[in-house]
N, C-alpha and C positions, 0 to 999 in steps of 0.2 A: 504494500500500500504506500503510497506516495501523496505528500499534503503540500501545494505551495499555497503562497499567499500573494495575491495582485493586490498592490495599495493604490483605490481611486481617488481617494483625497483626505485631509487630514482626518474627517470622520469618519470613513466608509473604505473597505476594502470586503474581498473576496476570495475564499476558501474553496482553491479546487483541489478534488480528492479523488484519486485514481484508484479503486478498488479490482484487482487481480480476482479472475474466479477461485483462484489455488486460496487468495484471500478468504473467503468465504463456505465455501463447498465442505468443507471439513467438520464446522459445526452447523451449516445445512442438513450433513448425515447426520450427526449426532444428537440434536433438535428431533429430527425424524423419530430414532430408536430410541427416545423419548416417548414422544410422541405417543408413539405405536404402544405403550405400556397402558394406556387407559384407553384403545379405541375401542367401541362396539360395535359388533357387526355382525348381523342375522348369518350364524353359519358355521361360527369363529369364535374361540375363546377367548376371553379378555387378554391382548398380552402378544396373540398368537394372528392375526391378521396378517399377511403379507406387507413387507416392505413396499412391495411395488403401489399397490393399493390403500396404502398411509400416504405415500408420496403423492398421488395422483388427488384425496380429497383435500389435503392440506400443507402440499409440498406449498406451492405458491405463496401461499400465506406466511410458512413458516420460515422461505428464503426471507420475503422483506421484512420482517419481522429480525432475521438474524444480519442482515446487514443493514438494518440500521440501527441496530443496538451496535455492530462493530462502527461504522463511520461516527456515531454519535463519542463512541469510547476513546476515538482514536482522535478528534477533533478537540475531547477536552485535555487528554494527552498532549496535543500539539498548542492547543493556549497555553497551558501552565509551562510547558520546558520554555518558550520563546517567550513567556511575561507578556501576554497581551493583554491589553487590560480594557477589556470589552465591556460594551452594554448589555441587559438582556441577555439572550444566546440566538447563537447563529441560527439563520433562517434559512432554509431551502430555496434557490430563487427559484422564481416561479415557472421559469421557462425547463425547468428540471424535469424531462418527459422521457425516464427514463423507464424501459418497461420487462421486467425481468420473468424471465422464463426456468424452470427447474429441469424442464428436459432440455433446453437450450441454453445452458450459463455461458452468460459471457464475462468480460471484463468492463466498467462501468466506468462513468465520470460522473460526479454529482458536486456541484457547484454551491457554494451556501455566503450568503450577507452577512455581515459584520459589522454591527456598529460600534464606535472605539470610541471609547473617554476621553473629554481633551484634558489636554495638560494646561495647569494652572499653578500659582503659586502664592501662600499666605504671609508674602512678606509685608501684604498691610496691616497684621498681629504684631503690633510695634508701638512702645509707650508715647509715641505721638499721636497716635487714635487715644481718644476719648470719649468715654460713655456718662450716662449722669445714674448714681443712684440717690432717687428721689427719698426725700426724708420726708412723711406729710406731717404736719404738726397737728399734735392733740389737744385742742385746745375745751374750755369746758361748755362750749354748743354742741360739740362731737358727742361728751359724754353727754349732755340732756338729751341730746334725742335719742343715744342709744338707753339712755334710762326709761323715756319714753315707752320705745320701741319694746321693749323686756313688760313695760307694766300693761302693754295691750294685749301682750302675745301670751301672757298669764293673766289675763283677766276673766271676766264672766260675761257671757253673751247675755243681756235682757232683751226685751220683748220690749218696743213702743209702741204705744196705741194711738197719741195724739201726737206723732211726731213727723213730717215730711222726712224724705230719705236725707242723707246728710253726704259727706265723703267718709270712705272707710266702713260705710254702712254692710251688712250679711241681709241681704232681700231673699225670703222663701217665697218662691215663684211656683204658677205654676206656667208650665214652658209648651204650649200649642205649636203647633207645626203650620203653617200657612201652606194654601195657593188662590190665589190672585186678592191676595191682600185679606181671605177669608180662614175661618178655621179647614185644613183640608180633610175630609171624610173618611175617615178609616188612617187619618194620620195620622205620626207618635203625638204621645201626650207624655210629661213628665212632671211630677213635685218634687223640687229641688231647691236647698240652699244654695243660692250663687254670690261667690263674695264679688262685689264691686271692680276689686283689682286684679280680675281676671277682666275686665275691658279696655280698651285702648283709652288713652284718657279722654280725648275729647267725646268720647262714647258714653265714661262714666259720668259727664255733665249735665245727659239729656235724662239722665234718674232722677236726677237732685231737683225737690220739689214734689216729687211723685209719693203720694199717698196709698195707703192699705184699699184696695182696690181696683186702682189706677193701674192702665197695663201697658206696655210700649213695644212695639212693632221691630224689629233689626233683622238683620244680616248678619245671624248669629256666629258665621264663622269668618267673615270682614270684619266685623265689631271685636273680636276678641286676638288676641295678643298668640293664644294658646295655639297649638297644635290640634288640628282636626280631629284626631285620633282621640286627645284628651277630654274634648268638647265633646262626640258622641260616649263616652266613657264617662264623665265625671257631670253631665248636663242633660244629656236624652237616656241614660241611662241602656244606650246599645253597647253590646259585648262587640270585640274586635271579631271579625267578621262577618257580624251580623245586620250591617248598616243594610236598609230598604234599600230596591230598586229604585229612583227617583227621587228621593230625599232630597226634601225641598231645602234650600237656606235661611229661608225668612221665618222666622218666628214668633210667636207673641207670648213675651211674659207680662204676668199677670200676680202683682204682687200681692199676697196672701198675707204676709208678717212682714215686720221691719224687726231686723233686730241689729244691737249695737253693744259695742265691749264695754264693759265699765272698767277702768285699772283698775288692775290687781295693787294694795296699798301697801307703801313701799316699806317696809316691816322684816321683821325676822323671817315669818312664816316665808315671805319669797326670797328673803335671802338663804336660806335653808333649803326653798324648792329651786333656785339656781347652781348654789354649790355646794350643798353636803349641811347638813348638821354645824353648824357653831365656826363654821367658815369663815364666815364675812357676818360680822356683826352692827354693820350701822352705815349710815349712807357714804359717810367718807371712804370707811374701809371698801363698800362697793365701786365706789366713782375709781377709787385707788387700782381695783382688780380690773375696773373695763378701761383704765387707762392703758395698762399694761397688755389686756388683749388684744385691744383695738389698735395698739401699735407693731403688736406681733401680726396680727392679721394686716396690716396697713407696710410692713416689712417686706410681707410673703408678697405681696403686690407689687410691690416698686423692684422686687427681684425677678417675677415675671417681664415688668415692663423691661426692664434691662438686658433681660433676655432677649425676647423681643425685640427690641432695639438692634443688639449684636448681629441676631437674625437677620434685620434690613438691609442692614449694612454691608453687611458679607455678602450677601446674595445679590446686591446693587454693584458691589464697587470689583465683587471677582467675576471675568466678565468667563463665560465658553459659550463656543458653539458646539450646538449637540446635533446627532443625525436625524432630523426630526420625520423625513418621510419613514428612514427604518423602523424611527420608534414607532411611529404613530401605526407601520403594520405590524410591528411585534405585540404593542397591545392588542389589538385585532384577534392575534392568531394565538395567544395565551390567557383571555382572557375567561375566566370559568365559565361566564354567560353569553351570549350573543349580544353583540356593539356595535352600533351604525357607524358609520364614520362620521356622522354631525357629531355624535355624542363624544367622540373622541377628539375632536376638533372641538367643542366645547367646554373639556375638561382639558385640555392640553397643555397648556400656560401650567395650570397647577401640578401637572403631573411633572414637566418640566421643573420646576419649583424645586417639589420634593427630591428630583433627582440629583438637585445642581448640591442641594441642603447633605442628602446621603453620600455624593461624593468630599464635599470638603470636611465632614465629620469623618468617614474614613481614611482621610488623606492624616486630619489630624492626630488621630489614632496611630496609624502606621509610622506618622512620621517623629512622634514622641514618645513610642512606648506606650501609650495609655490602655490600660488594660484593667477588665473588671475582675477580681478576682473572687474565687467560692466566699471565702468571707464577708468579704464587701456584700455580698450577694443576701450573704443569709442575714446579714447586720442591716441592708436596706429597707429587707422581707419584714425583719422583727419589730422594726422601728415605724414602716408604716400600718401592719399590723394593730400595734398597741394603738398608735392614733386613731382606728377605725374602731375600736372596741371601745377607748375612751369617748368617744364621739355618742357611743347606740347605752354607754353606762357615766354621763353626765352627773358627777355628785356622787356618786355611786362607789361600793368597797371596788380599789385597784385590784385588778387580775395580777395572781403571784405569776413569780416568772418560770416555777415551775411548769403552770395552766401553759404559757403565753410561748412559753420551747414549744409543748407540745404539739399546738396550731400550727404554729411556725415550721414545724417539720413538718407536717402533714401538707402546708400548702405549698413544703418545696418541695413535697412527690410532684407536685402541677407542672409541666413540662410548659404550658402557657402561662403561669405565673412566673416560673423563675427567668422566664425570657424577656418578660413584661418587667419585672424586678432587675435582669441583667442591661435592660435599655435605661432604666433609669437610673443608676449608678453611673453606666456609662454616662449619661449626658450631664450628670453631674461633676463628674471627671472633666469632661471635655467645657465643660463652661468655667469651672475651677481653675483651668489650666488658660483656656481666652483671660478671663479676669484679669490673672497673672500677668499676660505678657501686655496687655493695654494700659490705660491709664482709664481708672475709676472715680470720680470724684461725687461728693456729695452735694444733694443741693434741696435745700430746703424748699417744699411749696405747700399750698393749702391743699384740702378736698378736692376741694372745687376748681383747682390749679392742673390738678392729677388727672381730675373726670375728662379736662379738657386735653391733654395731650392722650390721653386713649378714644377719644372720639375722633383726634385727627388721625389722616389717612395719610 
């Protein structure tokens, strides 16, 4: 067998592969007297069928079958000894109309595309580049509203009788189904709590004023913020698959109750139902602890945005070109589902994205040693573990670390978690290491300073 390689242009070259029948024919036989150990055949005992007659129902099959498991074996043999450092994997050109016969073997050529990685380099990783890590100040508006926010979210729902809808208001609807602006006949009907801030806002405006009887017309799945899926689930009360033929959009709620939080008062008892028993004993000591969370959580964010940031940049300022006809049929031809070319032309920029993002992260990797190791891995595991448990037991007795081993081995039997656990090590390594070679500095903004550079684009 014989493999050269024609280079069409810095992207794109072409793998011809010369396959000898001597190549092949030897585990064609062998393939065969395989084969022939499970055939049935009216006459014949399992096992016992003639050669001739194995060859003749599934010789054909079983040549291409075994030369292209050799060309395939031989082609990634020939990447790795010459270092090619490909896209994807090679594709069969199309014009490859090669037609093989078992009683007539010949000798072959079969031709295959090649998309190649360009080459780049991350010498703009130099403490001349600078990023900003945002610091948002905590100031004590931050805490009232999240004191606020805690004493509605533990409050008590009442019932108002004489009262118009309000904002923040929980309206028990009952939720009609329209067509042509009437109730439809034999249409769903539901009674439902629907809290207010499941609607767009200027949706929630057209409530307020609306009284215990009073009913309002929408475009129940326009009007709401939410996922259609969640609206037929949490509002018409249809099970996921079960949505009508013809399900209308327009709805009429028809509000039955008004109901509204009273806070919950700012006292032991919620400081006890927030963190534990004898925790946090008085408003200061609370203001003190949501200081401190709201800046851990307000941390985790401005580390995201930084991220983020490095993100843009790198993928802005290192420039390649990629083979995008190859790609665009290599997804085509691997892709588990069937894919129009619009949709692939429509998602292609971002697939492009993610390719340019997985090559410079493994360039970084390779080219700095960074490497996740089992430790790292099972220290990731056990770390974001305990957070997820601490999160579902709030206040609650800590899980010993006996408990907290043992989960943790069980979820590194997961061949999908520890892989999901070995990416995120890794890009913590590999952000760890960007940091390092940049220049980070810090810079003080408000909330409202923050909201605004994550809404620009």
């Amino acid at each position: 067998m014989n493999i050269t390689k024609e280079q069409i242009d810095s992207q794109n070259a072409v793998l011809k592969v010369e396959v000898a029948k001597e190549d092949y024919l030897p585990k064609v036989e062998e393939a065969l007297k395989k084969a022939r150990k499970n055939v049935n055949m009216k006459g014949f005992r399992q096992g016992m069928v003639p050669l001739s007659l194995v060859k003749k129902m599934h010789g054909n099959a079983l040549l291409y079958d075994e030369v292209n498991k050799l060309v395939t074996e031989q082609i990634n043999n020939h990447i790795k000894e010459e270092k090619l450092d490909v896209l994807g994997q090679p594709l069969p050109k199309a014009d490859n109309n090669v037609l093989l016969d078992i009683n007539h073997p010949e000798d072959v050529t079969l031709e295959f595309e090649l998309g190649l990685a360009p080459e780049f380099d991350l010498s703009i990783l130099n403490k001349k580049t600078t990023f900003n890590n945002y610091k948002i100040k905590v100031d004590d508006k931050l805490v009232d509203e999240e004191i606020e926010g805690l004493r509605l979210r533990h409050g008590v729902q009442k019932f108002v009788e004489d009262s118009a809808v309000e904002e923040g208001d929980i309206l028990h609807c009952d939720v009609i189904e329209l067509e042509n602006g009437a109730p439809k006949e034999n249409g769903v009907k539901n009674s439902t709590p629907i809290g207010l801030n499941i609607f767009k806002e200027e949706e929630q405006k057209k409530f307020y004023g609306l009284r215990i009887g009073d009913y309002i017309d929408i475009n129940l799945f326009e009007a709401s913020d939410k996922d259609r899926d969640s609206l037929l689930k949490f509002v018409l009360d249809i099970k996921e698959g079960e949505e009508p033929e013809g399900l209308s959009n327009d709805f009429r709620l028809m509000i039955t109750k008004i109901g509204r939080m009273e806070k919950a008062d700012l006292n032991e008892a919620l400081f006890d139902k927030l963190y534990g028993e004898g925790v946090v004993k008085s408003e200061e000591e609370l203001r003190a602890k949501l200081v401190e969370e709201i800046d851990t959580y307000f941390s985790r964010e401005a580390e995201v945005k930084t991220k983020n940031d490095i993100i843009e940049y790198l993928l802005e300022e290192i420039k390649m070109e990629f083979p995008s006809k190859f790609l665009k049929r290599w997804i085509k031809a691997t892709n588990e589902k069937p894919i129009t070319d619009e949709q692939i032309e429509n998602d292609y920029d971002n697939f492009e994205k993610g390719l340019k993002w997985s090559l410079i992260t493994n360039k970084l990797g390779e080219d700095n040693d960074i490497k996740a190791e089992k430790e790292e891995i099972e220290a990731m595991s056990m770390e974001q573990l305990k957070r997820q448990l601490e999160q579902y037991n709030p206040g609650g007795n800590p899980i010993s670390d006996a408990d907290l081993k043992t989960f943790n081995a069980s979820m590194m039997a997961r061949e999908d978690h520890v892989k999901k656990t070995y990416d995120a090590v890794m890009e913590q390594k590999l952000f760890t290491f960007i940091k390092d070679a940049v220049t980070i500095k810090d810079k003080e903004v408000t909330l409202d300073e923050f909201r605004d550079l994550n809404t620009k684009k």
